[in-house]
N, CA, C and O atoms as CSV, one atom per row, in Angstrom:
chain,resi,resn,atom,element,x,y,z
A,1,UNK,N,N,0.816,-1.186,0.000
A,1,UNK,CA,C,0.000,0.000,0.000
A,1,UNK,C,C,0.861,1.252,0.000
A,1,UNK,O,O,0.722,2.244,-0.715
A,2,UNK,N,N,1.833,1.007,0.992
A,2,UNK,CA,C,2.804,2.391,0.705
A,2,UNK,C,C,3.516,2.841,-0.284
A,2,UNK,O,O,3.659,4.045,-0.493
A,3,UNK,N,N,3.998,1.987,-0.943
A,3,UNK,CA,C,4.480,1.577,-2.466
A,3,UNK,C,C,3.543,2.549,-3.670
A,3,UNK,O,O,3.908,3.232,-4.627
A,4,UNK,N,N,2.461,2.291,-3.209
A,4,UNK,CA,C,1.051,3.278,-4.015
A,4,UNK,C,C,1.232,4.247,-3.500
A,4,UNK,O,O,2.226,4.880,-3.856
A,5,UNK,N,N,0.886,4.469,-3.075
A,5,UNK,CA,C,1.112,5.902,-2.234
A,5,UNK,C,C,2.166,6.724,-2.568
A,5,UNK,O,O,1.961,7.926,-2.742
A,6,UNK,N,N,3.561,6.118,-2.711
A,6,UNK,CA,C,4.714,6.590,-2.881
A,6,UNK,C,C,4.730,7.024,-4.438
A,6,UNK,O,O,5.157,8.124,-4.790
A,7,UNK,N,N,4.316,6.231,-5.174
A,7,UNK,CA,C,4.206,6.468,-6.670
A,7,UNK,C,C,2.849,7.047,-6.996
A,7,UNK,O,O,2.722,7.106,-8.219
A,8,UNK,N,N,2.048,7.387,-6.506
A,8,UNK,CA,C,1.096,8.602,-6.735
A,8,UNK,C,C,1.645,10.136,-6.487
A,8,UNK,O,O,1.403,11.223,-7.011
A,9,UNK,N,N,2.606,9.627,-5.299
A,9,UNK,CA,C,2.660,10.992,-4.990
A,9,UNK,C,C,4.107,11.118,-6.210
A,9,UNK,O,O,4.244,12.327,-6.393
A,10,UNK,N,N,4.846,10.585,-6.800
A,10,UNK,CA,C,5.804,10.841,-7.304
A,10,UNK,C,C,4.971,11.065,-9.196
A,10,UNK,O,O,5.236,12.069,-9.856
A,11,UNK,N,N,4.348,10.331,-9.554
A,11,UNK,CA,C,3.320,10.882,-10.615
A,11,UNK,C,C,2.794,12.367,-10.537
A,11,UNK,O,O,2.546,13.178,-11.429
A,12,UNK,N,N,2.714,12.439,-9.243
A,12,UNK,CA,C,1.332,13.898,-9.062
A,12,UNK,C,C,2.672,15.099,-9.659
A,12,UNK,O,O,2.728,15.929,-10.567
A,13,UNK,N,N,3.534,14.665,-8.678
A,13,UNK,CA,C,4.746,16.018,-8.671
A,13,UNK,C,C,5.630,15.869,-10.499
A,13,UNK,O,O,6.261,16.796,-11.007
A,14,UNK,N,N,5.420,14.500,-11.147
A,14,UNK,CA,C,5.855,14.478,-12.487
A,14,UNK,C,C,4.988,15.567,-13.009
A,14,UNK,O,O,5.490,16.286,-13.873
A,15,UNK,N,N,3.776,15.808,-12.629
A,15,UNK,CA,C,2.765,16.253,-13.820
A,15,UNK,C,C,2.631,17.356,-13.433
A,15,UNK,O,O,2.166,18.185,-14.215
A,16,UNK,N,N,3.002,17.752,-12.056
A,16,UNK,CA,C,3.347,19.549,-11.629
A,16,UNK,C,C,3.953,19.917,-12.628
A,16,UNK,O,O,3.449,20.701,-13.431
A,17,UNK,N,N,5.588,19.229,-12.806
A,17,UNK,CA,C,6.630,19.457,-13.199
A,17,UNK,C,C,6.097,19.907,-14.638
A,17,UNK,O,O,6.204,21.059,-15.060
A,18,UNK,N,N,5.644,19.092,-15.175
A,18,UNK,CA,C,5.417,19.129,-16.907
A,18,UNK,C,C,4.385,20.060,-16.823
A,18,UNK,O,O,4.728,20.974,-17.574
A,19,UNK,N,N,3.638,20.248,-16.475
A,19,UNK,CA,C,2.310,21.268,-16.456
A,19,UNK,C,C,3.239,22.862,-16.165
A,19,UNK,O,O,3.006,23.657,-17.076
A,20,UNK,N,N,3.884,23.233,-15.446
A,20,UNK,CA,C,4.530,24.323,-15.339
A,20,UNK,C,C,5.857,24.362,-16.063
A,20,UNK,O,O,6.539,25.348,-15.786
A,21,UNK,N,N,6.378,23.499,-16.937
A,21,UNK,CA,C,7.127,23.552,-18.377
A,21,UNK,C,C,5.926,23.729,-19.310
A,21,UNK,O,O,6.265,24.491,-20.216
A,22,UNK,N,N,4.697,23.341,-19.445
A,22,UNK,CA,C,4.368,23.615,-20.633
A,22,UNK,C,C,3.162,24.805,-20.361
A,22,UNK,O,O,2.082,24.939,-20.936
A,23,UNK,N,N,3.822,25.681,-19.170
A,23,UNK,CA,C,2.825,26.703,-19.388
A,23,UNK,C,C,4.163,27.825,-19.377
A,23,UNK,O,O,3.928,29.032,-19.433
A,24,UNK,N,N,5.549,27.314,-19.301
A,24,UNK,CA,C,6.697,28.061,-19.544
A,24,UNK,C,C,6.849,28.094,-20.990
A,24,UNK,O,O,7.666,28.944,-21.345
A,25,UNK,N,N,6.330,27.450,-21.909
A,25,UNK,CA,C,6.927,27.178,-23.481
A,25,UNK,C,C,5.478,27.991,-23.783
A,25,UNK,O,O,5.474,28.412,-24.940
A,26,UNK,N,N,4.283,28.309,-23.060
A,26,UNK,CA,C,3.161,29.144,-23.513
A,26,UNK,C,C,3.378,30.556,-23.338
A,26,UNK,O,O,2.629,31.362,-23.889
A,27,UNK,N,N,4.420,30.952,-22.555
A,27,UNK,CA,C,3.962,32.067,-21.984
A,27,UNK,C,C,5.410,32.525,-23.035
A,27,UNK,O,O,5.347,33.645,-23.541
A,28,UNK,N,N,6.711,31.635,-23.350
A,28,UNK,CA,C,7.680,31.613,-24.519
A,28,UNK,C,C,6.975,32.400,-25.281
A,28,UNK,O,O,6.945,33.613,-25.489
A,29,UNK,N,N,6.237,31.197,-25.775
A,29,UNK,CA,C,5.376,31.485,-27.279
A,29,UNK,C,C,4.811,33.094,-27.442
A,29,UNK,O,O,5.153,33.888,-28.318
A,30,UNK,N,N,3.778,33.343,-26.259
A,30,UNK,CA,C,2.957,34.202,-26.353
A,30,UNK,C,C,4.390,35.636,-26.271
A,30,UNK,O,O,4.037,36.716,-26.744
A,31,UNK,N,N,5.423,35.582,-25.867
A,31,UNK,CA,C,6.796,36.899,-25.756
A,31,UNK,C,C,7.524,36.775,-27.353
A,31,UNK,O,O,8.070,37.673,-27.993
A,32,UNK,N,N,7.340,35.484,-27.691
A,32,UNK,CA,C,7.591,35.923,-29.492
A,32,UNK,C,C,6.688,36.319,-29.979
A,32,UNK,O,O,7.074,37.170,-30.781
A,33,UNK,N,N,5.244,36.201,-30.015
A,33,UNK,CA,C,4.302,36.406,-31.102
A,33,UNK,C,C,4.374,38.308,-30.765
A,33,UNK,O,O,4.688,39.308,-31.409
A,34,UNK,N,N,3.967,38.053,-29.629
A,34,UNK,CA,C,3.132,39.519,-29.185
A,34,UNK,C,C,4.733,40.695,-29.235
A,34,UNK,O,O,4.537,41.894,-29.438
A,35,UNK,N,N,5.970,40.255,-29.064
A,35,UNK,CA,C,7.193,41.314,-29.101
A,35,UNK,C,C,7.275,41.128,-30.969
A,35,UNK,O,O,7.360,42.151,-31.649
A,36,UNK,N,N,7.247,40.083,-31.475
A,36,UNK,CA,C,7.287,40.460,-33.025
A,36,UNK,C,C,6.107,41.556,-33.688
A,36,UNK,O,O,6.332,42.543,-34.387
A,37,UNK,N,N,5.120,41.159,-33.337
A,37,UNK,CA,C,3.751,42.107,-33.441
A,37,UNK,C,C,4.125,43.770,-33.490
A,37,UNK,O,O,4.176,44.606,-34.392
A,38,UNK,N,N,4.342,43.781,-32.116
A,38,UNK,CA,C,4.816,45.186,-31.825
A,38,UNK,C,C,5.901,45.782,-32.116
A,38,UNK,O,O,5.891,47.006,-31.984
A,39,UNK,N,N,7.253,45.071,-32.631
A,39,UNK,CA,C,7.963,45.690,-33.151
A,39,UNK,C,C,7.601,45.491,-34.866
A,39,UNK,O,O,8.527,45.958,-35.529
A,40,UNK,N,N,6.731,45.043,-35.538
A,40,UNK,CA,C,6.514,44.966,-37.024
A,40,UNK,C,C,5.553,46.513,-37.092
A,40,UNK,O,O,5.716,47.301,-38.024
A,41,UNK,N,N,4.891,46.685,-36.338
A,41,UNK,CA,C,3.904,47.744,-36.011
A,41,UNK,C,C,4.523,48.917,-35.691
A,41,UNK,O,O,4.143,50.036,-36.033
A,42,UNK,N,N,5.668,48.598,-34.901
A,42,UNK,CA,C,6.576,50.056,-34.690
A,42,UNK,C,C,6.995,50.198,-36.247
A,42,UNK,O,O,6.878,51.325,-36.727
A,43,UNK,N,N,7.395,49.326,-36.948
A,43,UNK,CA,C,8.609,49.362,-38.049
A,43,UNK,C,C,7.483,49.913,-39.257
A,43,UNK,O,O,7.921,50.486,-40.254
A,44,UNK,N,N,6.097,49.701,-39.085
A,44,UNK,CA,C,5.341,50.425,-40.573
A,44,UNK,C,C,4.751,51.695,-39.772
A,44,UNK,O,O,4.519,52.658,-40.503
A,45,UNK,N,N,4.561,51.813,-38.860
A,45,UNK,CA,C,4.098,53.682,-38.364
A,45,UNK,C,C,5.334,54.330,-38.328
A,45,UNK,O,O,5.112,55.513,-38.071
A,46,UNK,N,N,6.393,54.150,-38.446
A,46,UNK,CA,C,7.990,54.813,-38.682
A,46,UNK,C,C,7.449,56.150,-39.329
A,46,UNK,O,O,6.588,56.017,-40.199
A,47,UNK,N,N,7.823,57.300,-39.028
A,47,UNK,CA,C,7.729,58.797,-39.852
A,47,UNK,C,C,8.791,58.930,-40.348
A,47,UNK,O,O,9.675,58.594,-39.560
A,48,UNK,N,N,9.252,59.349,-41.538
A,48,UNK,CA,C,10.201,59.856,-42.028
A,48,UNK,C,C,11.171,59.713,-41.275
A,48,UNK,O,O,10.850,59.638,-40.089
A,49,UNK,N,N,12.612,59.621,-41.565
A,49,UNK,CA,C,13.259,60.517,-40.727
A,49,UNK,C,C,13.219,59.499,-38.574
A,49,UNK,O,O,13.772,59.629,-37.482
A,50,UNK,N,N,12.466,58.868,-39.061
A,50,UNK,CA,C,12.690,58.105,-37.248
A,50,UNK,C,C,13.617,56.725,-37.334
A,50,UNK,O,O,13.698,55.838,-38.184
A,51,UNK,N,N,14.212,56.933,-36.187
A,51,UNK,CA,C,15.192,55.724,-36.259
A,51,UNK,C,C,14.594,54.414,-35.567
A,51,UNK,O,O,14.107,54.450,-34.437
A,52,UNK,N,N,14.671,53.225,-36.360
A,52,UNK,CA,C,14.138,52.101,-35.931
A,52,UNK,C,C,14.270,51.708,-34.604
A,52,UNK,O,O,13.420,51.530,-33.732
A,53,UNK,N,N,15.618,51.591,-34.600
A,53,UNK,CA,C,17.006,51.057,-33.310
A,53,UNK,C,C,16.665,52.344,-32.389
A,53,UNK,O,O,17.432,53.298,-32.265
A,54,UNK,N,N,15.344,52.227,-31.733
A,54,UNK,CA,C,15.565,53.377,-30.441
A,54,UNK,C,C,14.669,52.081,-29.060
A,54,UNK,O,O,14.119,50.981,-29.001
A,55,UNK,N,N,15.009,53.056,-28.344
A,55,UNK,CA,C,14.467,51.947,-27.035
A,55,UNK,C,C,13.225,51.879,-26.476
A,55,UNK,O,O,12.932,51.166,-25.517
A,56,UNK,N,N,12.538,52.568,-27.027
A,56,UNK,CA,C,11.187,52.259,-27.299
A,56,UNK,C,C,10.585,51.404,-28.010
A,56,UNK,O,O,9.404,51.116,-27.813
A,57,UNK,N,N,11.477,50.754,-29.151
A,57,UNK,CA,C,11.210,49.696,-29.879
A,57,UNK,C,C,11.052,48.577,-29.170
A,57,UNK,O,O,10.073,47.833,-29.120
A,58,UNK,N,N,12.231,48.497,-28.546
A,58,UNK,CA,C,12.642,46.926,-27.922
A,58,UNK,C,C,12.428,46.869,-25.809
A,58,UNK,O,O,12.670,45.938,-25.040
A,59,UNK,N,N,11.961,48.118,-25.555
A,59,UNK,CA,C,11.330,48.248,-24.261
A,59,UNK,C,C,10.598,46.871,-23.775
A,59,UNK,O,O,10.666,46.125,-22.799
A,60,UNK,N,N,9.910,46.943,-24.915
A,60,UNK,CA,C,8.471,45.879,-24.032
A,60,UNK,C,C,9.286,44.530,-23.918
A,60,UNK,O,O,9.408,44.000,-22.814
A,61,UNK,N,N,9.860,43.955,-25.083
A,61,UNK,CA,C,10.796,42.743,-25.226
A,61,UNK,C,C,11.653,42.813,-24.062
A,61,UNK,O,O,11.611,41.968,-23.168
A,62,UNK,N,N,12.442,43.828,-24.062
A,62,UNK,CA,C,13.312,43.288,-22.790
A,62,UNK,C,C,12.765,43.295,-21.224
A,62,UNK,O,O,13.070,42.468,-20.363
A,63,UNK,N,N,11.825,44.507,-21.059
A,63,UNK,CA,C,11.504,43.775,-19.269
A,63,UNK,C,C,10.234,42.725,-19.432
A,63,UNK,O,O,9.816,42.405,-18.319
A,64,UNK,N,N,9.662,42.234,-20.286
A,64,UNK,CA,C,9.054,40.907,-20.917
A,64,UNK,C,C,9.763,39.835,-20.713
A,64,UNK,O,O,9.294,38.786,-20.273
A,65,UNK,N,N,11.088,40.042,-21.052
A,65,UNK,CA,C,12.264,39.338,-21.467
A,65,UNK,C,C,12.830,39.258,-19.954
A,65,UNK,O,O,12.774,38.089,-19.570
A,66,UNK,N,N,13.182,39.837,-19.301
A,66,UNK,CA,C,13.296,39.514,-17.553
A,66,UNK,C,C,12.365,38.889,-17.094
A,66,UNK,O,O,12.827,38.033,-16.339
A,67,UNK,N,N,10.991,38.834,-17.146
A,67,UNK,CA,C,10.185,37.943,-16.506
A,67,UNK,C,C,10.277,36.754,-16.996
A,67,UNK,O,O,10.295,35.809,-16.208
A,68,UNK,N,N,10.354,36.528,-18.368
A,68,UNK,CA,C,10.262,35.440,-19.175
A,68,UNK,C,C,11.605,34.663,-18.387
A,68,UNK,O,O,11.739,33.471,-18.666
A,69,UNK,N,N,12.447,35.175,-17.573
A,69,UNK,CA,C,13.699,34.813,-17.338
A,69,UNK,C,C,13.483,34.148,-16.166
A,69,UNK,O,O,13.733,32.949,-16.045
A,70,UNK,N,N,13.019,34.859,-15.254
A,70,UNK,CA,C,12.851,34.797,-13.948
A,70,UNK,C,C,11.485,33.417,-13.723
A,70,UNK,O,O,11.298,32.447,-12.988
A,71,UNK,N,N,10.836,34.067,-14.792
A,71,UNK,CA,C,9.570,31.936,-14.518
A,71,UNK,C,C,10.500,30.817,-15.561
A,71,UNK,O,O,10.084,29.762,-16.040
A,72,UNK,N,N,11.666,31.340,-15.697
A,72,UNK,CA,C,12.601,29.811,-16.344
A,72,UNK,C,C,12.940,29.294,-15.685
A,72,UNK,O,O,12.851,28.067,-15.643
A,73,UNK,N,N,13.830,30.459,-14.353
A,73,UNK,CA,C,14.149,30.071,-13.563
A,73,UNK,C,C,13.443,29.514,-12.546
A,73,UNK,O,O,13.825,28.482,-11.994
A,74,UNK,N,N,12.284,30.190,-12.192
A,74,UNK,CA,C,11.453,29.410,-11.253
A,74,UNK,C,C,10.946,28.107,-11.573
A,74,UNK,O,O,10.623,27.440,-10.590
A,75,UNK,N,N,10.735,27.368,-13.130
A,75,UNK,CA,C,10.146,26.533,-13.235
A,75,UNK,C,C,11.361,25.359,-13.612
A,75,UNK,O,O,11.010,24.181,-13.549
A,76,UNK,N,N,13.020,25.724,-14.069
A,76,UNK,CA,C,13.676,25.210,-14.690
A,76,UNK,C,C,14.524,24.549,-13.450
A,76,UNK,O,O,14.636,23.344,-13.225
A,77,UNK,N,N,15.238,25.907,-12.507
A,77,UNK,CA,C,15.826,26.243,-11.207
A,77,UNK,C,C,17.150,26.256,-12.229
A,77,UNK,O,O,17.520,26.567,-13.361
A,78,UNK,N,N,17.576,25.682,-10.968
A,78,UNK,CA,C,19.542,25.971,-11.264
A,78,UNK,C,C,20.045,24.515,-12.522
A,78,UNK,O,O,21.052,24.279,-13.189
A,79,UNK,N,N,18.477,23.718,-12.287
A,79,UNK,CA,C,18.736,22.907,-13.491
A,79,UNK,C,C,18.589,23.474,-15.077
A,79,UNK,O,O,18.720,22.713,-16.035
A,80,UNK,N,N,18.421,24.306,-15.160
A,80,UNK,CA,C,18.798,25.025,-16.715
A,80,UNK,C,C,19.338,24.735,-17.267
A,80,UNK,O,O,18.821,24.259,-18.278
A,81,UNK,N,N,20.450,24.723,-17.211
A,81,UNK,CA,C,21.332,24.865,-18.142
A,81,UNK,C,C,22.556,23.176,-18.066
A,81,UNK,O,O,22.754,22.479,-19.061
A,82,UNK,N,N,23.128,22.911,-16.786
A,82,UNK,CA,C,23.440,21.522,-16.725
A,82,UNK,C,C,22.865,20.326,-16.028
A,82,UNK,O,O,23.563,19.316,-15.931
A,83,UNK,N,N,21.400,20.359,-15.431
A,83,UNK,CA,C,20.792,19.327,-15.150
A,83,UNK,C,C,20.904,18.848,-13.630
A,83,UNK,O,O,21.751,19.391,-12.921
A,84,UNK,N,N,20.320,18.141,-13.259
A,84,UNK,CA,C,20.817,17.440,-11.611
A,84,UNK,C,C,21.842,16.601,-11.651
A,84,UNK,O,O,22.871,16.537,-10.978
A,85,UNK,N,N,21.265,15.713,-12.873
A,85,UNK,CA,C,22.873,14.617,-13.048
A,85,UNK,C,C,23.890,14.984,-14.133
A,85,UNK,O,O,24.584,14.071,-14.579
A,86,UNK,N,N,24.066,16.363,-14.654
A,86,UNK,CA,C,24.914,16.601,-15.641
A,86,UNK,C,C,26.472,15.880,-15.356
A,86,UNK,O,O,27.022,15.134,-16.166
A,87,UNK,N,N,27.004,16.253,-14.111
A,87,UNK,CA,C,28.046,15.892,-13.901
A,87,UNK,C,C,27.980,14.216,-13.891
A,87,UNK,O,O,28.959,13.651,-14.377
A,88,UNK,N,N,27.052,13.504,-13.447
A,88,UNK,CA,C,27.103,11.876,-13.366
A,88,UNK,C,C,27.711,11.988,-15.279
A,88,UNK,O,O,28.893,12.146,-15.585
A,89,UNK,N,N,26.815,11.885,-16.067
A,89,UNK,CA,C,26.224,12.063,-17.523
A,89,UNK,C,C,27.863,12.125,-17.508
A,89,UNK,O,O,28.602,11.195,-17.186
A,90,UNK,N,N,28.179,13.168,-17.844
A,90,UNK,CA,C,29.508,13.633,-18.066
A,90,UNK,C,C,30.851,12.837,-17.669
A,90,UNK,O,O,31.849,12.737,-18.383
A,91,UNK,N,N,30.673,12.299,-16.404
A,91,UNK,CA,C,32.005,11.928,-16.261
A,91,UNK,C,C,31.656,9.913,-16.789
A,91,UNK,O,O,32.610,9.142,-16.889
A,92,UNK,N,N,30.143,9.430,-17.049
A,92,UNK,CA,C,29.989,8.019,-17.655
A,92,UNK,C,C,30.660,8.265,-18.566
A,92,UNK,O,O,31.610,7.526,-18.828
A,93,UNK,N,N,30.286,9.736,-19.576
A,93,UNK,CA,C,30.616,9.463,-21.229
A,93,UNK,C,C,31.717,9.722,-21.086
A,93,UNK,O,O,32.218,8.778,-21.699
A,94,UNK,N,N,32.605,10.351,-20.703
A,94,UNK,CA,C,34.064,10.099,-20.936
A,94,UNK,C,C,35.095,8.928,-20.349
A,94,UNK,O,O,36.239,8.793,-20.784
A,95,UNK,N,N,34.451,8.003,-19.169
A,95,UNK,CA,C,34.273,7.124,-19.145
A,95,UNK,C,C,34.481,5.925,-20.229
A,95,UNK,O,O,35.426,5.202,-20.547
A,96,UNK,N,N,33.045,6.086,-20.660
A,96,UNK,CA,C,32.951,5.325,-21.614
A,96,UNK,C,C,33.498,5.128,-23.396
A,96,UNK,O,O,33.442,4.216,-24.221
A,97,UNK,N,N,34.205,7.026,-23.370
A,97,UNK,CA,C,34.821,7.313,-24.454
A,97,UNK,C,C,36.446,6.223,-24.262
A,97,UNK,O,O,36.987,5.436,-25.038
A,98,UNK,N,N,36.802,6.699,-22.807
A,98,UNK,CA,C,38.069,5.781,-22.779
A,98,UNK,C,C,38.426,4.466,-23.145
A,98,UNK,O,O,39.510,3.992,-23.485
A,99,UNK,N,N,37.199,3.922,-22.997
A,99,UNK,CA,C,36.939,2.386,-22.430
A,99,UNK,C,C,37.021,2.326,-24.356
A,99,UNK,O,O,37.854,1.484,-24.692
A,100,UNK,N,N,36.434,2.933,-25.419
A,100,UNK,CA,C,36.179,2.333,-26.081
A,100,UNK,C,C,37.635,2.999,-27.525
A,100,UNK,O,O,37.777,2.537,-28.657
A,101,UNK,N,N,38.349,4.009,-26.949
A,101,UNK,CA,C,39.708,4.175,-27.304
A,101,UNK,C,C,40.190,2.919,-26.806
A,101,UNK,O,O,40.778,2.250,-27.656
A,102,UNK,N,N,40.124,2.532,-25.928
A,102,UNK,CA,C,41.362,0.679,-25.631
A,102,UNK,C,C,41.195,0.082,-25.955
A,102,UNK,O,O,42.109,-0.740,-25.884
A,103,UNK,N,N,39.641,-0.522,-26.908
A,103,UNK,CA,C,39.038,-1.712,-27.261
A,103,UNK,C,C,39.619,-1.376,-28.729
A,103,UNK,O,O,40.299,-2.292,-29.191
A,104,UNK,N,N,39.492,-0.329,-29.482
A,104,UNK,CA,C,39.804,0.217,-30.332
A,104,UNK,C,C,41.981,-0.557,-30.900
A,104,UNK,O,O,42.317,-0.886,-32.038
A,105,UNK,N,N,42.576,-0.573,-30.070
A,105,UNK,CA,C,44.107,-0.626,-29.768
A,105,UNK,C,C,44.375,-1.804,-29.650
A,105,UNK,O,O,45.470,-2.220,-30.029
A,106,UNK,N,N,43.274,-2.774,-28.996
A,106,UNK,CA,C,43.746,-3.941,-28.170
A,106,UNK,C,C,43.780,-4.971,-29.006
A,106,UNK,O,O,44.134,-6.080,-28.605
């Protein structure tokens, strides 16, 4: 019975996990559509004479672009970028790169 228990509760927190990645790849989505929008819209009301490259263009994108950062981090953590087991991963495959340089020789 505890066994159930244990793997419900480890299912429930899988589907946290994925449910707040795939409302991180929505909220992605919705900072490309809606920052392309508004800068295509800046780029055809242009007057004469106005420079594209000003910071009013790209305003909304970048503090958009900090939040978009900050729920990566909240939903990704410090696993971003190399993972929980990056270092395991890493030191098998070179590991296993060695192992198969000697088989290679022998």
């Amino acid at each position: 019975m505890e066994n159930s228990f244990e793997e419900q509760k480890r299912v429930e927190k899988a589907r946290k996990k994925v449910k707040a990645i795939k409302g991180w790849y929505k909220h992605f989505a919705a900072y490309l559509i809606v920052n392309a929008v508004l800068i295509i819209m800046h780029w055809a009301d242009m007057e004469p004479g106005e420079h594209f490259f000003e910071w009013k263009t790209f305003s909304t994108a970048f503090f958009w672009g900090i939040g978009l950062a900050i729920h990566a981090f909240g939903v990704f953590g410090t696993d971003l970028f190399f993972g929980a087991d990056w270092e395991e991963r890493k030191i098998r495959e070179y590991m296993d790169r060695n192992t198969e340089k000697k088989d290679k020789w022998e």
